[in-house]
PDB file of N, CA, C and O in Angstrom:
ATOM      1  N   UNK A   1      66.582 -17.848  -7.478  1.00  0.00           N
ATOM      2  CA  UNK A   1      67.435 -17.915  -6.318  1.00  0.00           C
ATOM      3  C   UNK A   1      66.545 -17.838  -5.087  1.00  0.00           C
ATOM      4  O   UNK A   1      65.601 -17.049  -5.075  1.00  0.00           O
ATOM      5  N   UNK A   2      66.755 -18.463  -4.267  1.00  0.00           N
ATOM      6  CA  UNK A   2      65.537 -18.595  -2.727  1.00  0.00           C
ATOM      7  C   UNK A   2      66.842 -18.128  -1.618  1.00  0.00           C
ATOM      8  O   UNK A   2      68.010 -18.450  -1.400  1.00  0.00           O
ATOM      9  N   UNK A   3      66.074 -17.406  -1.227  1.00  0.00           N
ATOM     10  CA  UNK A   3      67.034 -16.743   0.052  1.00  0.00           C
ATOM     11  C   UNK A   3      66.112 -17.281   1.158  1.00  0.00           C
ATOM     12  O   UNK A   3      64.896 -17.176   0.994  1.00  0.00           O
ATOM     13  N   UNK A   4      66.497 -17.728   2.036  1.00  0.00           N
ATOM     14  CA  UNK A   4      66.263 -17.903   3.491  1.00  0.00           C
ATOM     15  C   UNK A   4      65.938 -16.542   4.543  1.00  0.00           C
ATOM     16  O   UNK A   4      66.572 -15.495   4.677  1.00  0.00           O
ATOM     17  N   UNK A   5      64.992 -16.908   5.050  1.00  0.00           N
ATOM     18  CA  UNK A   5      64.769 -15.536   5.681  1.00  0.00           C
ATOM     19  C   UNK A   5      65.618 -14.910   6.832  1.00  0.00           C
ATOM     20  O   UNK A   5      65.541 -15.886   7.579  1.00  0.00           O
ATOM     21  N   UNK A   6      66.279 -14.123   7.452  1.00  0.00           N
ATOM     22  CA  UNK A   6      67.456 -14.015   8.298  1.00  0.00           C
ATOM     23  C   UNK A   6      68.802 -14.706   7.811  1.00  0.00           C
ATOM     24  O   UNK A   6      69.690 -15.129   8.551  1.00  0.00           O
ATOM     25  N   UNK A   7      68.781 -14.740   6.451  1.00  0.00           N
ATOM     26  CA  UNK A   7      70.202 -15.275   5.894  1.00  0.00           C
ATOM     27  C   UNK A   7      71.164 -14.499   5.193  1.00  0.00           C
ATOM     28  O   UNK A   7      72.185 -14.780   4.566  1.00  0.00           O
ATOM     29  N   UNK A   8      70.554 -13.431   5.470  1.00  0.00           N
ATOM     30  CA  UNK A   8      71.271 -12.286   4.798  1.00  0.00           C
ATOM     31  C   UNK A   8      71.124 -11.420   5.410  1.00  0.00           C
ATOM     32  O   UNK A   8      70.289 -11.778   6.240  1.00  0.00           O
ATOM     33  N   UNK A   9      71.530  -9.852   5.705  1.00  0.00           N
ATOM     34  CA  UNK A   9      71.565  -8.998   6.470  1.00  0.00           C
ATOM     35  C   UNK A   9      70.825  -7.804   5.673  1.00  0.00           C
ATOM     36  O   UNK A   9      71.083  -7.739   4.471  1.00  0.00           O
ATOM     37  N   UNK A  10      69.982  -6.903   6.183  1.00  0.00           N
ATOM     38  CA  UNK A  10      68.760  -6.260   5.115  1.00  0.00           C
ATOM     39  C   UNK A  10      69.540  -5.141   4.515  1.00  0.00           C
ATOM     40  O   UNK A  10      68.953  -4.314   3.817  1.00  0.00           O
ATOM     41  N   UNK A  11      71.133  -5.033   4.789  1.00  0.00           N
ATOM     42  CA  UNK A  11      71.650  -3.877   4.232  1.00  0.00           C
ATOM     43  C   UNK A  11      72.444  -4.663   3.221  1.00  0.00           C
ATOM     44  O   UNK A  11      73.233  -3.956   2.594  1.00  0.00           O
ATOM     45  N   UNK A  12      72.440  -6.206   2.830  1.00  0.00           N
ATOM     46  CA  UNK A  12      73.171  -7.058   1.707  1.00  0.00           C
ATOM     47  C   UNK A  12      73.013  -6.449   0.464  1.00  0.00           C
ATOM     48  O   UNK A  12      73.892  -6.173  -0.353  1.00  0.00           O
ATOM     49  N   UNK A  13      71.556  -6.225   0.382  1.00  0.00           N
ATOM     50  CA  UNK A  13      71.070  -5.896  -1.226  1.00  0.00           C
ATOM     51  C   UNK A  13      71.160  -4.534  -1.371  1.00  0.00           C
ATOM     52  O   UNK A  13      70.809  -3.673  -0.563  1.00  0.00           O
ATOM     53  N   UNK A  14      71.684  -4.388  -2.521  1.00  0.00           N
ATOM     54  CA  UNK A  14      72.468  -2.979  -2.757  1.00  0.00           C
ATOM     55  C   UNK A  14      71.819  -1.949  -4.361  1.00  0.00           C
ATOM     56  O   UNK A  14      72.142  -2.331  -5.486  1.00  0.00           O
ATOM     57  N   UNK A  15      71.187  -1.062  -4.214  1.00  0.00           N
ATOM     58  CA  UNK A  15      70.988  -0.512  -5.583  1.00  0.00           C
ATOM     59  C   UNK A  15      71.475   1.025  -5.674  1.00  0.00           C
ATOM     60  O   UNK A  15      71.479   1.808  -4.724  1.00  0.00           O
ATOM     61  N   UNK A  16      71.923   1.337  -7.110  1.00  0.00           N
ATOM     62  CA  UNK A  16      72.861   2.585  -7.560  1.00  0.00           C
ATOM     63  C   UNK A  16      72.133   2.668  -8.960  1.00  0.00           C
ATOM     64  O   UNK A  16      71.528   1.774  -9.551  1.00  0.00           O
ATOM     65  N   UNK A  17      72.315   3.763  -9.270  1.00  0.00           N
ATOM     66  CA  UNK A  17      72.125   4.415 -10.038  1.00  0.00           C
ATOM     67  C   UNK A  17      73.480   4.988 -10.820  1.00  0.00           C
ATOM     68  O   UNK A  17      73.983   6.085 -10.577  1.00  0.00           O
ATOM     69  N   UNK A  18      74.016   3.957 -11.885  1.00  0.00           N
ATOM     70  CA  UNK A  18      75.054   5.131 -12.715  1.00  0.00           C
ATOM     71  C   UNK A  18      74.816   5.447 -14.299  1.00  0.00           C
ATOM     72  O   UNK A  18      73.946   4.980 -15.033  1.00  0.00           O
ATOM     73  N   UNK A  19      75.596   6.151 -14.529  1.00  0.00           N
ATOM     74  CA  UNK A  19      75.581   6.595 -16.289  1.00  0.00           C
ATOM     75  C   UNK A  19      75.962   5.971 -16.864  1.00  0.00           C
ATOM     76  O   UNK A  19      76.956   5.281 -16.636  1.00  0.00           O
ATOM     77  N   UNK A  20      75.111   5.994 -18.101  1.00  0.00           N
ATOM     78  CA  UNK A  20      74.675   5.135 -19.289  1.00  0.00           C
ATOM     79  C   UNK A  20      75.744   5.188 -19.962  1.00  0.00           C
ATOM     80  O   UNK A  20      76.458   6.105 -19.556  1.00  0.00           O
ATOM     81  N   UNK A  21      76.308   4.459 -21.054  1.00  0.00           N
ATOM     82  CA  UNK A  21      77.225   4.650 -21.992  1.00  0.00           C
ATOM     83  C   UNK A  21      77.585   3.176 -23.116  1.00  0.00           C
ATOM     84  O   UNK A  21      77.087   2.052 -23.060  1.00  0.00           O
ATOM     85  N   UNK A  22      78.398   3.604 -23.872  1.00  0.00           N
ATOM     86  CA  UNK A  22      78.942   2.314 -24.691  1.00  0.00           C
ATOM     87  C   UNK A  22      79.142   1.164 -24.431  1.00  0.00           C
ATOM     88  O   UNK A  22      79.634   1.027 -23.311  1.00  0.00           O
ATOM     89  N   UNK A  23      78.962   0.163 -25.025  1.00  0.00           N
ATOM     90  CA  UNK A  23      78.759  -1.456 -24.289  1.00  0.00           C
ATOM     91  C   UNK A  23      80.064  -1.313 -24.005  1.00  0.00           C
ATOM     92  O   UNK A  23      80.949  -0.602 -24.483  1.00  0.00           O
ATOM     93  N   UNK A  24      80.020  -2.372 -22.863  1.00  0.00           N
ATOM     94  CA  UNK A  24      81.461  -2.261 -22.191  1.00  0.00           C
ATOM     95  C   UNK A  24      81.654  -2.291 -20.819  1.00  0.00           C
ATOM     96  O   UNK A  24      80.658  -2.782 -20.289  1.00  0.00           O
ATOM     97  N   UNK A  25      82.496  -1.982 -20.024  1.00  0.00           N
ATOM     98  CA  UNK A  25      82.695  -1.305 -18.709  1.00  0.00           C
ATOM     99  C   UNK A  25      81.940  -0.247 -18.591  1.00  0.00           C
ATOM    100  O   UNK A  25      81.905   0.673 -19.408  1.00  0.00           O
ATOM    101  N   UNK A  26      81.046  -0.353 -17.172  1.00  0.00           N
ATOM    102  CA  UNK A  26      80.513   0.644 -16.559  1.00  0.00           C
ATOM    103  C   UNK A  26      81.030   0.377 -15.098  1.00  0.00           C
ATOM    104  O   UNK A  26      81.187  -0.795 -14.756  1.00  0.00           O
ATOM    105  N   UNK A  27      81.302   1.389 -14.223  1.00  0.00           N
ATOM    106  CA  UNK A  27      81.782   1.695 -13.152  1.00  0.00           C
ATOM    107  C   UNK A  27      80.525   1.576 -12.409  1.00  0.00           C
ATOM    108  O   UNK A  27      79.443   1.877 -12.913  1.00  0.00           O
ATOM    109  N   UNK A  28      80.709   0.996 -10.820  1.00  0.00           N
ATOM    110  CA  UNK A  28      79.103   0.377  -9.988  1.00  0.00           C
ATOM    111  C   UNK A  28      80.450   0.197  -8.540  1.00  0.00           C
ATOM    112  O   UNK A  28      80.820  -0.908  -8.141  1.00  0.00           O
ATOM    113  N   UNK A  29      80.916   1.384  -8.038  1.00  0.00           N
ATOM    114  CA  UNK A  29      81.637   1.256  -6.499  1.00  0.00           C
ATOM    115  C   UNK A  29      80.790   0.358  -5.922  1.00  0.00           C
ATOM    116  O   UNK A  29      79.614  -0.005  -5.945  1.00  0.00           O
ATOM    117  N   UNK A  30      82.374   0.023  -5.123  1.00  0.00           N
ATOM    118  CA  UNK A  30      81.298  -0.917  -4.194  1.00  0.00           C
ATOM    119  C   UNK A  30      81.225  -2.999  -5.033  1.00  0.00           C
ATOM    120  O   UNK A  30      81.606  -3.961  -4.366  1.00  0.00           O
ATOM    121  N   UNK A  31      80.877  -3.085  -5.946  1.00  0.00           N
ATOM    122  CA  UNK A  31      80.736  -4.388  -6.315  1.00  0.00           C
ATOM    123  C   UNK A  31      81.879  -5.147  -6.191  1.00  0.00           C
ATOM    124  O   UNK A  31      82.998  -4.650  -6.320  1.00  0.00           O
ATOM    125  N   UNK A  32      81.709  -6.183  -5.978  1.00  0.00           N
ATOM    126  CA  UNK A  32      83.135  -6.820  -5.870  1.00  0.00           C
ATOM    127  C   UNK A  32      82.761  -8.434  -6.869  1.00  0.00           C
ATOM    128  O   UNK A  32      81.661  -8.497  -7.417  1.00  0.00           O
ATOM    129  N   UNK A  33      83.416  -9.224  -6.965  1.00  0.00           N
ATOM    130  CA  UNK A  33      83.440 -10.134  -7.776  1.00  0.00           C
ATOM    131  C   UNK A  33      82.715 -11.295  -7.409  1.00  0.00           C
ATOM    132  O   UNK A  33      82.334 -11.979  -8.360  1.00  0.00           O
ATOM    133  N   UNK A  34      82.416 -11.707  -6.230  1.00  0.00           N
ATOM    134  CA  UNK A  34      81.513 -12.629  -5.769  1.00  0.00           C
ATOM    135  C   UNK A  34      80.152 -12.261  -5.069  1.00  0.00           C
ATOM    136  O   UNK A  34      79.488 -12.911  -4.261  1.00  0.00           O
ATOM    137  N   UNK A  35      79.899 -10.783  -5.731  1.00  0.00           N
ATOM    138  CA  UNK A  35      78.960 -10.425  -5.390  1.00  0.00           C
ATOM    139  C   UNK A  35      77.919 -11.003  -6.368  1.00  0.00           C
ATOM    140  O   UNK A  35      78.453 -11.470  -7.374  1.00  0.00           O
ATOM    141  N   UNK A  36      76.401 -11.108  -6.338  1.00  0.00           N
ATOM    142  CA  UNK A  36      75.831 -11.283  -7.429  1.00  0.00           C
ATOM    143  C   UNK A  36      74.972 -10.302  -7.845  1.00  0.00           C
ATOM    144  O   UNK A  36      74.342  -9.732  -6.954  1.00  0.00           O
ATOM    145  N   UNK A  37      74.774  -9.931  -9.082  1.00  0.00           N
ATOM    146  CA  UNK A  37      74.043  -9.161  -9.650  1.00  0.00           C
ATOM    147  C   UNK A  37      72.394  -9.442 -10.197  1.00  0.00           C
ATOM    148  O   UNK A  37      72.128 -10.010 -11.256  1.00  0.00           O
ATOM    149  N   UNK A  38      71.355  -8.898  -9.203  1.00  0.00           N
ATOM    150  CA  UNK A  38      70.122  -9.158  -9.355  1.00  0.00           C
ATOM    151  C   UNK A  38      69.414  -8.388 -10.466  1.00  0.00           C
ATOM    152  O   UNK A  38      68.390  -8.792 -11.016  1.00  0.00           O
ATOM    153  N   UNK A  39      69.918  -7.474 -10.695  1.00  0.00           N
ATOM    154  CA  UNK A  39      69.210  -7.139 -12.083  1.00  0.00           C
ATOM    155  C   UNK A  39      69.738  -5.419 -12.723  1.00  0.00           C
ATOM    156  O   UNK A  39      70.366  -4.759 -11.896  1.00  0.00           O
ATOM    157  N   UNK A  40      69.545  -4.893 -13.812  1.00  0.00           N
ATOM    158  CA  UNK A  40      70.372  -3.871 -14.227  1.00  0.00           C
ATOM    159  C   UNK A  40      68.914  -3.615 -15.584  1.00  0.00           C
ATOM    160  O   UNK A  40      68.420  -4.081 -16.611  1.00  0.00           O
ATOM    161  N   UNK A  41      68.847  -2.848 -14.872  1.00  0.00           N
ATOM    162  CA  UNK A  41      67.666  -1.705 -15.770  1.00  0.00           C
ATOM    163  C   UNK A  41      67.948  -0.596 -16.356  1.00  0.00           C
ATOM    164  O   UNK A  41      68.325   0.405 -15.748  1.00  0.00           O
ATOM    165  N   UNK A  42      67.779  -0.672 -17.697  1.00  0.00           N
ATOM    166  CA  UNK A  42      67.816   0.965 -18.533  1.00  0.00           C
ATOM    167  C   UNK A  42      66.384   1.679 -18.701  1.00  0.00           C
ATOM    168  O   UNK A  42      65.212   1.580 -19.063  1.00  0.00           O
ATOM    169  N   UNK A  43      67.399   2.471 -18.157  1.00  0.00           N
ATOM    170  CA  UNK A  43      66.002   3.698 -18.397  1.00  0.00           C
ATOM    171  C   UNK A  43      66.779   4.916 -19.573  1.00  0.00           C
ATOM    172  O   UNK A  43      67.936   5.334 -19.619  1.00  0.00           O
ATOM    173  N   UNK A  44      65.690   5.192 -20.348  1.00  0.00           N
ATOM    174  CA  UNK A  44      66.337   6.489 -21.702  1.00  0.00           C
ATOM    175  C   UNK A  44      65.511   7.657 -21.767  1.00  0.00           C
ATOM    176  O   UNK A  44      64.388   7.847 -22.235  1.00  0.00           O
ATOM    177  N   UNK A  45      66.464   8.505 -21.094  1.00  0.00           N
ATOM    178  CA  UNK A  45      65.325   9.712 -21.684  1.00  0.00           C
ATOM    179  C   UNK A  45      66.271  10.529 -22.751  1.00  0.00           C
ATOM    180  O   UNK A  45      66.600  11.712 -22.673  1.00  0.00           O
ATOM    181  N   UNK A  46      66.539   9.797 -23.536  1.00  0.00           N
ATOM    182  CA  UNK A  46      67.239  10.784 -24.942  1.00  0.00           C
ATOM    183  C   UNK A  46      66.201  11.599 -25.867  1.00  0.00           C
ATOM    184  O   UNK A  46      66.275  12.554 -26.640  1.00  0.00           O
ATOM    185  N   UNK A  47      65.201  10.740 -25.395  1.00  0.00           N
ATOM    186  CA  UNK A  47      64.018  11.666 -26.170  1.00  0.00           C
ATOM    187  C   UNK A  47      62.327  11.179 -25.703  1.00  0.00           C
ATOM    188  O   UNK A  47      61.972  10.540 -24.713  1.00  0.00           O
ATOM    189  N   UNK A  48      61.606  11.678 -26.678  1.00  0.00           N
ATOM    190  CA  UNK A  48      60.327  11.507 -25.862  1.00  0.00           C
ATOM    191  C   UNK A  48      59.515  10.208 -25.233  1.00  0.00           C
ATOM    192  O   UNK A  48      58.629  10.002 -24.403  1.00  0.00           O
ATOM    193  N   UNK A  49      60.312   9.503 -26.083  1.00  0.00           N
ATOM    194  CA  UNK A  49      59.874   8.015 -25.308  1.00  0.00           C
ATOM    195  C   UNK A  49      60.067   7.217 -24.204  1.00  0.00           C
ATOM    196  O   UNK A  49      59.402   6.267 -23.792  1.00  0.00           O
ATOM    197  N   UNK A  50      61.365   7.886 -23.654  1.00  0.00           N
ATOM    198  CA  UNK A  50      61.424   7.701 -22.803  1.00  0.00           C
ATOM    199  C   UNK A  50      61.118   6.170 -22.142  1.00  0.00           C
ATOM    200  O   UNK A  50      60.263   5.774 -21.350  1.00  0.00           O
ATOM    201  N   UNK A  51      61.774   5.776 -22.561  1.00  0.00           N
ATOM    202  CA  UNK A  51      61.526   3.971 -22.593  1.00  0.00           C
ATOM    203  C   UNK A  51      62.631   3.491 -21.307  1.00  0.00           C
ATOM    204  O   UNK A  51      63.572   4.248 -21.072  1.00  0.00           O
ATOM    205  N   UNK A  52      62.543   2.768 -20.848  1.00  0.00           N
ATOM    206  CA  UNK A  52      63.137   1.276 -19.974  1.00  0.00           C
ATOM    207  C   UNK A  52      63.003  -0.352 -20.314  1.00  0.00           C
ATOM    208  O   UNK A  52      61.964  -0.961 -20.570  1.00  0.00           O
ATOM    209  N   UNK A  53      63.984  -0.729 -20.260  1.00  0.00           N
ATOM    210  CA  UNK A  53      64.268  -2.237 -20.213  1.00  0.00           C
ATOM    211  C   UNK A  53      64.603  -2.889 -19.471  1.00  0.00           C
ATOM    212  O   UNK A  53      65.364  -2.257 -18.737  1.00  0.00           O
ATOM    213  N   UNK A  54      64.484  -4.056 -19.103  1.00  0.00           N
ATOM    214  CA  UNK A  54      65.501  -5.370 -18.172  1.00  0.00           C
ATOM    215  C   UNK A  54      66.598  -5.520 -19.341  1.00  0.00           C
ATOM    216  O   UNK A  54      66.496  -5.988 -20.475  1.00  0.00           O
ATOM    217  N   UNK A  55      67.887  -4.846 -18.518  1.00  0.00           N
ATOM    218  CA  UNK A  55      68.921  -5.937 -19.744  1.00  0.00           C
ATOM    219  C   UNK A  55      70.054  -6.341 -18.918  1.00  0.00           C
ATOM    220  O   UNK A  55      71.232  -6.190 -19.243  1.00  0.00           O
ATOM    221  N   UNK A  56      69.540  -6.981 -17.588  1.00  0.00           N
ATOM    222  CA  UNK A  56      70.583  -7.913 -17.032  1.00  0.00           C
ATOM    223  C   UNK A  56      71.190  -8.759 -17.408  1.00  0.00           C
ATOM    224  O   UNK A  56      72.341  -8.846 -16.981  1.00  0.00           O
ATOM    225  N   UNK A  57      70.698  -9.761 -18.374  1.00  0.00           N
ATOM    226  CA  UNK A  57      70.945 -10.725 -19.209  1.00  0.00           C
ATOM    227  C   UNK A  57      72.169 -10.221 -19.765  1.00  0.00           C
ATOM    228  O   UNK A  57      72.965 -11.159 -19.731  1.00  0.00           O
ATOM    229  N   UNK A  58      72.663  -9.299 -20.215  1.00  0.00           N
ATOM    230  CA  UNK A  58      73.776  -8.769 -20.682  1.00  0.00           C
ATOM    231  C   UNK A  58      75.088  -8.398 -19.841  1.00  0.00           C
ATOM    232  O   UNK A  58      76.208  -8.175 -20.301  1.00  0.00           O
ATOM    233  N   UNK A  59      74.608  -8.383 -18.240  1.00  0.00           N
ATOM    234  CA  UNK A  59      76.039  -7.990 -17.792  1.00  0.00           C
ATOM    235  C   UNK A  59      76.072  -9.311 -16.893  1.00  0.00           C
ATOM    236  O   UNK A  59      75.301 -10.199 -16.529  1.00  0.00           O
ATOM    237  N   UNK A  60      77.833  -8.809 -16.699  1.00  0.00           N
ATOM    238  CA  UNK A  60      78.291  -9.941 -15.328  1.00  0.00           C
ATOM    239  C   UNK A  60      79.025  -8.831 -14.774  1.00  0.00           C
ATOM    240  O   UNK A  60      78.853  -7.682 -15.182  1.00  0.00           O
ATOM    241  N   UNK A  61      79.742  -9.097 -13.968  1.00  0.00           N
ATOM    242  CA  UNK A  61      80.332  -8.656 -13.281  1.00  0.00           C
ATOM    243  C   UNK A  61      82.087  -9.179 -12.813  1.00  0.00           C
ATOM    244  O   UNK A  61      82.610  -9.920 -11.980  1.00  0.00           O
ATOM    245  N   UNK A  62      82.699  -7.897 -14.384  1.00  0.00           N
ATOM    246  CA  UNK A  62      83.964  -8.699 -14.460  1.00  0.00           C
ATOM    247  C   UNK A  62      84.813  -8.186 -13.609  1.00  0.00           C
ATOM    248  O   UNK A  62      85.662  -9.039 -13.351  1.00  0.00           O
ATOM    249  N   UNK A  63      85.025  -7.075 -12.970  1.00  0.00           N
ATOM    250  CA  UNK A  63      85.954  -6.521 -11.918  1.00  0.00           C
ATOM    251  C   UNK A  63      85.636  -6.276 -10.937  1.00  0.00           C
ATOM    252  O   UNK A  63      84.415  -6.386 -10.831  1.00  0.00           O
ATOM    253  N   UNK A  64      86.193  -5.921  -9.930  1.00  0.00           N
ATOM    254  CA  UNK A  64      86.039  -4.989  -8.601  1.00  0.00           C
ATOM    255  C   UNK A  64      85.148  -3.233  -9.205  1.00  0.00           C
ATOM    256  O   UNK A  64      85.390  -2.472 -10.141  1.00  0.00           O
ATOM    257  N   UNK A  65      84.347  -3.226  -8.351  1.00  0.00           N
ATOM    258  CA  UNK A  65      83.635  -1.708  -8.890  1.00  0.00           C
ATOM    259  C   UNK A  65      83.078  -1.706 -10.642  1.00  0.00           C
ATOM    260  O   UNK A  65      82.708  -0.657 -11.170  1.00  0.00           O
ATOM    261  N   UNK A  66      83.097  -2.893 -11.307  1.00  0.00           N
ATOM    262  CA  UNK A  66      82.697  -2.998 -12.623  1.00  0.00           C
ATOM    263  C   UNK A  66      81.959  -4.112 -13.067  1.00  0.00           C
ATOM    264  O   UNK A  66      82.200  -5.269 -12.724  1.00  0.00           O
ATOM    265  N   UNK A  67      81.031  -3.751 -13.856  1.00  0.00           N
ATOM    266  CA  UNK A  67      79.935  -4.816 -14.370  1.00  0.00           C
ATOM    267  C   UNK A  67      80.366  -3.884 -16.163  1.00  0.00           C
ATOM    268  O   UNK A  67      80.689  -2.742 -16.491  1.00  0.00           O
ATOM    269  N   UNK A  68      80.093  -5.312 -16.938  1.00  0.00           N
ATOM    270  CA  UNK A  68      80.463  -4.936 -17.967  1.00  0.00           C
ATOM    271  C   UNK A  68      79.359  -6.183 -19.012  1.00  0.00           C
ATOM    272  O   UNK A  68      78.992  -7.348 -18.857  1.00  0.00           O
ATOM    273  N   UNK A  69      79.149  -5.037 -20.139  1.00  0.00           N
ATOM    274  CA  UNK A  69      77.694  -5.874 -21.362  1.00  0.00           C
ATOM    275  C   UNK A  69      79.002  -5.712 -22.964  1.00  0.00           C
ATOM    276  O   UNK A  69      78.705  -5.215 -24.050  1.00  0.00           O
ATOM    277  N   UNK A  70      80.238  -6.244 -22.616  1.00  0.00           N
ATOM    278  CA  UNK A  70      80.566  -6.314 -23.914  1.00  0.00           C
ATOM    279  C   UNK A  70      79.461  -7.035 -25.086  1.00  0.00           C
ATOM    280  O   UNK A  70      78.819  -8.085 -25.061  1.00  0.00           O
ATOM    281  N   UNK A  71      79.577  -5.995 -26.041  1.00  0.00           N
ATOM    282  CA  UNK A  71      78.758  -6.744 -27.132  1.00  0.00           C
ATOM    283  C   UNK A  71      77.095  -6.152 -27.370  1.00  0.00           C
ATOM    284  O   UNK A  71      76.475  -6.213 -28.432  1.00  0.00           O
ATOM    285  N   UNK A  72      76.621  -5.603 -26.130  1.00  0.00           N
ATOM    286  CA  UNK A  72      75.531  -5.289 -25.857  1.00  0.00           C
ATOM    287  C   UNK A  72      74.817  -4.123 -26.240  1.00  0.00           C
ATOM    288  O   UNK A  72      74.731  -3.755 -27.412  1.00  0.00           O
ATOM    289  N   UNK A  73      74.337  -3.573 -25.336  1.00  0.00           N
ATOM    290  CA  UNK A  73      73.070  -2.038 -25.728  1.00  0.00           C
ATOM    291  C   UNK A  73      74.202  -1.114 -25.423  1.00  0.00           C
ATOM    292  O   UNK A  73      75.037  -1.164 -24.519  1.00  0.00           O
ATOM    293  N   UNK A  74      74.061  -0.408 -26.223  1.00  0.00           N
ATOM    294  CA  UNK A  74      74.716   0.874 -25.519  1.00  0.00           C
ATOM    295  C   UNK A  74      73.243   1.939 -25.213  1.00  0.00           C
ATOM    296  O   UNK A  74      72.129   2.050 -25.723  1.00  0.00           O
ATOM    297  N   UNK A  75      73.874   2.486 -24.273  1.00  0.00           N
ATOM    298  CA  UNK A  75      72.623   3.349 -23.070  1.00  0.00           C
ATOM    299  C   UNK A  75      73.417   4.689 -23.494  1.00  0.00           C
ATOM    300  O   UNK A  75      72.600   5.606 -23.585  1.00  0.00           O
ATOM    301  N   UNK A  76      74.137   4.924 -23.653  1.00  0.00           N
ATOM    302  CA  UNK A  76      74.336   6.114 -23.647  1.00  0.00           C
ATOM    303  C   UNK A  76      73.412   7.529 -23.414  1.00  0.00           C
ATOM    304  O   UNK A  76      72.702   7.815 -24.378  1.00  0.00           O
ATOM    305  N   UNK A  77      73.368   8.121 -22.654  1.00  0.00           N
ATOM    306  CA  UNK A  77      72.618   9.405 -22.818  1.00  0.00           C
ATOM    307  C   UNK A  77      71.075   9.151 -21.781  1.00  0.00           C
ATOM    308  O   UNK A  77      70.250  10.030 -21.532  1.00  0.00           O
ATOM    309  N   UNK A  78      71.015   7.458 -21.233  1.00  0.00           N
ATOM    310  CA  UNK A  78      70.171   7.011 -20.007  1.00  0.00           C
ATOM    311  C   UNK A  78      70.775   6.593 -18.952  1.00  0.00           C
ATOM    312  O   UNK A  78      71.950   6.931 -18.806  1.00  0.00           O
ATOM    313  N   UNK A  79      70.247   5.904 -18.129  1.00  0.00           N
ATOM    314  CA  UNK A  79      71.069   5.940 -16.691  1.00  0.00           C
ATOM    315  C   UNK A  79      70.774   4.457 -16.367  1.00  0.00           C
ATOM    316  O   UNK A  79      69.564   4.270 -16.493  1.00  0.00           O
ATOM    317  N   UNK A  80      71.546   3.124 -15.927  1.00  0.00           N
ATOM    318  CA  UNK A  80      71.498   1.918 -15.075  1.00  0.00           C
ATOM    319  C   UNK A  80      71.205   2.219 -13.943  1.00  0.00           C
ATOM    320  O   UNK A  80      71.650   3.210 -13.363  1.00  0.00           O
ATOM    321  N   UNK A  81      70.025   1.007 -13.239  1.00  0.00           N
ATOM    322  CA  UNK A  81      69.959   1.231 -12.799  1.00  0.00           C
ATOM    323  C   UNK A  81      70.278  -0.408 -11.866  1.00  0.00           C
ATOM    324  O   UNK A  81      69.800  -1.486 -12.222  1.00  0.00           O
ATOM    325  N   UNK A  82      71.147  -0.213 -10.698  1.00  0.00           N
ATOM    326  CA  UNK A  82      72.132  -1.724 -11.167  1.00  0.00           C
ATOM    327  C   UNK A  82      71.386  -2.276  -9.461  1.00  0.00           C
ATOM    328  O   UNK A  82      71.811  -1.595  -8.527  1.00  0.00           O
ATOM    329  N   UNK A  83      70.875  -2.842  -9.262  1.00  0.00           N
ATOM    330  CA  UNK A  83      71.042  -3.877  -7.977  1.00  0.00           C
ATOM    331  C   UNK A  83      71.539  -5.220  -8.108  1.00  0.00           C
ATOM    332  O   UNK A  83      71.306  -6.013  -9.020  1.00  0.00           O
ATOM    333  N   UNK A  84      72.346  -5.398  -6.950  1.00  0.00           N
ATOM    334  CA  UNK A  84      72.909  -6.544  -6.684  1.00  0.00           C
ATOM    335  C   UNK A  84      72.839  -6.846  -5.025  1.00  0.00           C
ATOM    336  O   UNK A  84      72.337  -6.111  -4.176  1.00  0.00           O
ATOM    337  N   UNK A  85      73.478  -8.117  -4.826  1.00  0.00           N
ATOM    338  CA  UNK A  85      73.366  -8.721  -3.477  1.00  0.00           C
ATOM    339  C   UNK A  85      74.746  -8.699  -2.804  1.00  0.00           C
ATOM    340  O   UNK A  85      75.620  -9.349  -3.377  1.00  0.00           O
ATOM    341  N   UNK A  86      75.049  -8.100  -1.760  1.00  0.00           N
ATOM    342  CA  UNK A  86      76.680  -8.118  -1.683  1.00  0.00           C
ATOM    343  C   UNK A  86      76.826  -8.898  -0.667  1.00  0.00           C
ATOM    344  O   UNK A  86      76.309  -8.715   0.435  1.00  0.00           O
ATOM    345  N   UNK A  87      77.760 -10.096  -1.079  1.00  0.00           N
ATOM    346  CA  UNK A  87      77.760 -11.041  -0.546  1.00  0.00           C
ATOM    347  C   UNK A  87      78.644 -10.881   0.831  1.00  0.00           C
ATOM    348  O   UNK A  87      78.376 -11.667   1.739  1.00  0.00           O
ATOM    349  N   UNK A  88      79.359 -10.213   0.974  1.00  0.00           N
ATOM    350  CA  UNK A  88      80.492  -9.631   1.863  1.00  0.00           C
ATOM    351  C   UNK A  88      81.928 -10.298   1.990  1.00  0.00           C
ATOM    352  O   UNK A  88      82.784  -9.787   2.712  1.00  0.00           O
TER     353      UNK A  88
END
């Protein structure tokens, strides 16, 4: 995606931090449906490995305030870490 410089406003791009859980609906205030979603990172500290992934590839963004990975990782017990671009 190529953004133009002054084509967006520097408070557009938006990142949160919510809790991990069962594929599915996760709650992300704030998103709305024509927003786009730039990327959604797991991070796990369930134990010592403490590992992270890219697993944007897995969500869209099916509601108002919700991005959802039916089918996907469940995070449970790590935290998303979700940026997107809010289109306004």
């Amino acid at each position: 995606m190529a953004v133009i410089e002054g084509a967006i406003t520097r408070d557009a791009v938006k990142t949160t931090i919510v809790a991990g859980g069962a594929a599915g609906d996760h709650t992300v205030t704030g998103i709305k449906t024509r927003d786009i979603l730039v990327s959604v990172l797991h991070q796990d500290y369930t134990d010592a490995s403490e590992t992270g992934a890219d697993i944007t590839g897995e969500f869209s963004i099916s509601a108002a305030d919700t991005i959802n990975n039916a089918a996907g990782t469940d995070t449970t017990g790590g935290f998303l870490v979700v940026t997107y671009l809010s289109v306004g």
